[in-house]
N, C-alpha and C positions, 0 to 999 in steps of 0.2 A: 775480198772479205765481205761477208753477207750483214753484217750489222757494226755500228761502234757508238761507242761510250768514252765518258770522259774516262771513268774509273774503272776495271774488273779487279774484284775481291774475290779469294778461290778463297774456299772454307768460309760458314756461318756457323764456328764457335767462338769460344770468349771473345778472342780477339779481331776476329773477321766481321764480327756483330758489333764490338765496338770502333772499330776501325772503318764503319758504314755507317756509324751515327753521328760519326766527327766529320766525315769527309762531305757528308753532304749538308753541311753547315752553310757550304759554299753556293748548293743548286748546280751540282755537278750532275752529269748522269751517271749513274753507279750500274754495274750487273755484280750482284752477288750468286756467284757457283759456288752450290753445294749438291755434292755425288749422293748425301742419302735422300730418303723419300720427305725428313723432317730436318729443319735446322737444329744447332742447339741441342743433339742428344746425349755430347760428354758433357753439357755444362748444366743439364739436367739429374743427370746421377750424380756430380762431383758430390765430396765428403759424406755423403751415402745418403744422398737424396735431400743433403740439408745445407748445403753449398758454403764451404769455409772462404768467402769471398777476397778476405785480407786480415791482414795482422795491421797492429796499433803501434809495433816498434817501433822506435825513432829511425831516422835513414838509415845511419853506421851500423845498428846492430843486425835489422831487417837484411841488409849486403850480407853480414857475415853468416847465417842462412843461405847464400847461392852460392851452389858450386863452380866449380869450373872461373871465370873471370865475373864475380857480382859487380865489380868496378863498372863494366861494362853501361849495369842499368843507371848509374849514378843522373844522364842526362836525361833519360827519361823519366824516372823518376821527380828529376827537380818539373816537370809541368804538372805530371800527373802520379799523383803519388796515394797514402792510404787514405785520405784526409777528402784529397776531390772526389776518390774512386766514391767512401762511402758518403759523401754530398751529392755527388752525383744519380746514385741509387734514390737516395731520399728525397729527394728535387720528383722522381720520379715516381713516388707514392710509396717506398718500399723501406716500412721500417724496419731498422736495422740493434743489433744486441751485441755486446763484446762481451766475452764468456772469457772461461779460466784460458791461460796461455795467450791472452791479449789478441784472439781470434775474433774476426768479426762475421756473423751469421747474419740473415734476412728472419727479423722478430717470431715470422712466423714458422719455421724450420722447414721451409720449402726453398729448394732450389729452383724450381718454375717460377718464382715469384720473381727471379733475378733476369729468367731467360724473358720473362713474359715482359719487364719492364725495356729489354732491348728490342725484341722482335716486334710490339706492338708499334713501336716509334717509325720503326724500318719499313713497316709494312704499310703505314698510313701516309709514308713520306713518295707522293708521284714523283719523284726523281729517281727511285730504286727500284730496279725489277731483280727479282729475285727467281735464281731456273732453279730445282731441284732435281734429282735423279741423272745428273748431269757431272764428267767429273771432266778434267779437261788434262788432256793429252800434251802438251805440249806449249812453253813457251814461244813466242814468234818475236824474233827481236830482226835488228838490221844495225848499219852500223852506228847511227845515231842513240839505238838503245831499244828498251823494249817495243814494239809493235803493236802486238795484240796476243789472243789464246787460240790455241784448236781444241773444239771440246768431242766428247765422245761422241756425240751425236752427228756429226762428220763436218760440220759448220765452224767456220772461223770466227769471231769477232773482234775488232780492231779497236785498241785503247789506247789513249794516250800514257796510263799509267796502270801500273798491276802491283795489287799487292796479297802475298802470300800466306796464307793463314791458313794453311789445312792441318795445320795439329804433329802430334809427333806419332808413335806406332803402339801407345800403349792404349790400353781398350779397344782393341779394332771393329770387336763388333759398331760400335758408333760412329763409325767411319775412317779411324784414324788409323790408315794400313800404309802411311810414310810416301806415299807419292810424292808427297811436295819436297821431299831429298830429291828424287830423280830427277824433279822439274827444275832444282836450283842446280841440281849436278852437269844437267844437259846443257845449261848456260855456262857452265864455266866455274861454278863455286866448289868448294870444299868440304866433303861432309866427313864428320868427326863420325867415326863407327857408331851408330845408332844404340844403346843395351837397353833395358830394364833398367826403371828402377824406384825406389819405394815400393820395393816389390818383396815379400816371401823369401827367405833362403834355406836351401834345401843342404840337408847334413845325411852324412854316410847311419848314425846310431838310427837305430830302428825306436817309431815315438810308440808306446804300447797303444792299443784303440782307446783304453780307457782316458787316456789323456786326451785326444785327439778333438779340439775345439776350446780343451781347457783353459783357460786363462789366470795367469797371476799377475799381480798388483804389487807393485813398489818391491821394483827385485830389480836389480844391475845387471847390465852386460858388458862385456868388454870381448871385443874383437882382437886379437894379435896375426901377425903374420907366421910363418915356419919358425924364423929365427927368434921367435917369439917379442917380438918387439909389437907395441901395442899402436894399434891402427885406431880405436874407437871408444868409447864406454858412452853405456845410456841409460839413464835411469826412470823406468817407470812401468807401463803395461807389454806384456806380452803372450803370446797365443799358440799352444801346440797346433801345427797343420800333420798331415797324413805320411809328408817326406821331412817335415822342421822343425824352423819357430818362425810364423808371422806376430802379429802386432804390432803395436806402437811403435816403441823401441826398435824395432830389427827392421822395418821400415826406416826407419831414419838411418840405422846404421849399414841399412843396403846400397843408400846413394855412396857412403865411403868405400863401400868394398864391391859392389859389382865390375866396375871396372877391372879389378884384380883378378875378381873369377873367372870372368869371358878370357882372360887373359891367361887363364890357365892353374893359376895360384890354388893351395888346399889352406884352409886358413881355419886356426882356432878360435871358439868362440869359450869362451866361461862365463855361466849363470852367477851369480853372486842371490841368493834365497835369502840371505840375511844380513843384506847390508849395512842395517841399521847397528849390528853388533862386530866389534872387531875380532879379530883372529883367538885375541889374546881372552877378551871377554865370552864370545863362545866359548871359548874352551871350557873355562869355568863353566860355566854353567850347564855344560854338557857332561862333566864330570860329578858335579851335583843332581842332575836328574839320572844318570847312570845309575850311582849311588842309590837314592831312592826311592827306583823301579826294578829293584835287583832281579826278581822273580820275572817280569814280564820277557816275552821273546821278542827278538828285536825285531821281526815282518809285524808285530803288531804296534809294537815301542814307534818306532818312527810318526805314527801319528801324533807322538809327541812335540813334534818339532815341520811335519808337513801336511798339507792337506792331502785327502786318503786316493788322492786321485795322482799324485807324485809319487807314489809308494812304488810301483811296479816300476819306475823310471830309475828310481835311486836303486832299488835293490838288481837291480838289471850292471849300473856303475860300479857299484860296488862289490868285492868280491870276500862277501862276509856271507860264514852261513846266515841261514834266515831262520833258524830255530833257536838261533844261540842265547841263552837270555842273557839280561844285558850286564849281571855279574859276571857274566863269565867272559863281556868283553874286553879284549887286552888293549894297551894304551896303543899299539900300530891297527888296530881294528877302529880306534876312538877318533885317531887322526883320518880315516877311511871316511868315517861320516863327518866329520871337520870338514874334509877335502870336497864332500859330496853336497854338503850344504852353502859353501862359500865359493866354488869353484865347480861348480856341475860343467862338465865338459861336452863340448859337442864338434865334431871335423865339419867344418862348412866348406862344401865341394858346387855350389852353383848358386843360383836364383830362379824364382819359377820365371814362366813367358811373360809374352807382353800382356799376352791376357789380362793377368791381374797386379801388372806396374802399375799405378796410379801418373806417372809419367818415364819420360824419356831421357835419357842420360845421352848427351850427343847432336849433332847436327852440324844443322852450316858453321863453318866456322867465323867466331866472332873478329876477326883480324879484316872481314870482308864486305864486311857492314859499318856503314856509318851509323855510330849510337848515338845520335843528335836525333835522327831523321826515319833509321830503319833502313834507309837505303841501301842498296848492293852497291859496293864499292867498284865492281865490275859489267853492268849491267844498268847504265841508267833508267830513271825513272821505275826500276823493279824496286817492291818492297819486301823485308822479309819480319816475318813478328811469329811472338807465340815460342809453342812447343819446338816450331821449327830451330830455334836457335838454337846452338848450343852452351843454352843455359837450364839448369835445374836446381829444384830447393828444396830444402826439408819442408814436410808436414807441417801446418798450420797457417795455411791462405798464401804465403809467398808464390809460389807455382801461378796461380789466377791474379796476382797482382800483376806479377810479370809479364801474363797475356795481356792484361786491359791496358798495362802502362806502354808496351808495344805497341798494340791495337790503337791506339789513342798517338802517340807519337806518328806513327805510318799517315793516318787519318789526317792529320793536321798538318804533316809533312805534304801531300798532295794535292793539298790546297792552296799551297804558297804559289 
């Protein structure tokens, strides 16, 4: 082996840059491998350039947000949780803002401000060398535990301890094209089928172009299976795409059902337009404005009740003429727009790629790691954090907790 170090860190995102600012607390030598030309490029775009860093929820509810085993983070958590993460930032010059949904942003709505307060520290600290363009092929263990890395450059280096942070496989432009399953799988681990997710879900109904980017505000969804048994509901924004619906909402209700989809499943989705009013109360008052708007036709009437940019979607659902006016609508025509406003139906048959998950649903499995430490329960002295696990969360900063709180666990772990 051509060189060694105390420490190698593969990946410099969230949690590989913070899992290098704990670790060399000690005056370890550290090599941080990172395969793109720049650290830091997913934690530069995260929440769209303005980095939803963490949530303010108390422990219990913050868990009930992660899929899969959140129990899991309860020990990492108890060191490094939302409290140190954002003291931590601000010890670091980096003020910080809690916005609606108890999310916590960087004051200034830059996500560089959060990557800049990590990589300035890493880069001024002579104990870290940092390779770029460099990804590494291969763990090197013996039977004592892990060894060292082989990187692509054709050079080995010898480490007392490694720890894993290359991210999961969503955004790949930024690097994160799932390596680090291969490199936990070649050792010996267990990797949970990797899917999408917080991602886009794609429906067989054709969306008209006019919709296509539209967005509504405070409308319900509710996911069911075939047998119609209800899998989800979520209330708030969402967004016609080209093959669906993205936005808020369907994001969130992607982490419940992509699983299913990869899995083969065709799953109903219904829009609820008017949640705020019940079955029984629309009715009325859809019978009241029927009444009188008797003269008008109903392709134009429906602006009554939608914005003009729905219109071609409903009347597409519905199989009412479109010149009828609206005296002339019968009470099974009246239940038609009932049904269409409270219950817009859509067959959801997949999810778009990794492209555009925001993360990863899947990984090493958590049965195989010590959640005290990060450690591989098969593989001494290896660490596994981040995207890598499998663990995933809804939308609003859980996801980047759960790297820093890994990252920072692994880190402190390798010091001992």
């Amino acid at each position: 082996m051509q060189a060694r170090y105390d420490i190698v860190i593969i990946g410099a995102g969230a949690a590989g840059l913070m899992a290098a600012t704990i670790a060399a607390e000690k005056q370890q030598t550290i090599l941080l491998v990172e395969k793109m030309d720049q650290a830091g490029r997913k934690l530069r775009i995260t929440g769209k350039g303005r980095c939803n860093l963490t949530n303010t929820s108390p422990i219990k509810e913050f868990i009930s947000h992660i899929g899969s085993d959140g129990r899991f983070m309860r020990n990492a958590f108890s060191m490094f949780f939302n409290n140190e993460l954002m003291q931590f930032f601000e010890q670091k010059g980096v003020a910080l803002n809690i916005e609606r949904g108890s999310r916590v942003f960087p004051q200034s709505g830059k996500a560089l401000d959060i990557f800049l307060a990590l990589i300035n520290g890493i880069e001024r600290n002579k104990n870290i060398s940092i390779l770029k363009n460099t990804s590494v092929t291969e763990l090197i263990t013996s039977p004592a535990g892990i060894a060292g890395v082989a990187l692509s450059n054709g050079t080995t280096v010898a480490a007392n301890k490694v720890i894993l942070a290359t991210g999961g496989k969503s955004y790949p432009l930024t690097g994160s094209t799932g390596e680090g399953y291969t490199l936990a799988k070649n050792v010996g681990h267990t990797i949970v089928d990797p899917i999408p997710s917080l991602v886009p879900l794609v429906c067989t109904e054709k969306i008209p172009d006019e919709l296509i980017g539209f967005t509504l505000k405070n409308v319900s969804l509710t996911i069911s299976d075939s047998n119609d048994k209800k899998i989800c509901n979520f209330f708030g924004e969402m967004t016609f795409t080209p093959d669906g619906i993205g936005g808020p909402i369907v994001l969130s209700a992607s982490r419940m059902v992509s699983r299913r989809l990869q899995n083969g499943e065709q799953l109903r989705a219904t829009l609820d337009l008017k949640p705020a009013l019940d079955h029984d109360v629309l009715d009325k008052k859809l019978i009241r404005e029927l009444n009188e708007n008797g003269t008008r036709i109903l392709k134009d009437a429906l602006r009554l009740w939608l914005p003009a940019e729905m219109i071609p979607l409903a009347l597409q659902t519905m199989t009412i003429e479109h010149y009828k006016r609206l005296n002339q609508v019968s009470a099974t025509d009246r239940k038609k727009i009932l049904r269409m406003l409270k219950a817009l139906p859509f067959t959801i048959v997949g999810t778009r790629s990794f492209d555009e998950a925001i993360v990863t649903q899947g990984g090493v499995s958590l049965k195989e790691v010590n959640p005290k430490t990060m450690e591989s329960k098969l593989v001494k002295n290896l660490y596994i954090t981040g995207e890598l696990l499998d663990l995933d969360a809804d939308t609003g900063g859980y996801n980047l907790q759960i790297a820093f709180s890994t990252g920072y666990a692994a880190g402190k772990a390798v010091n001992e």
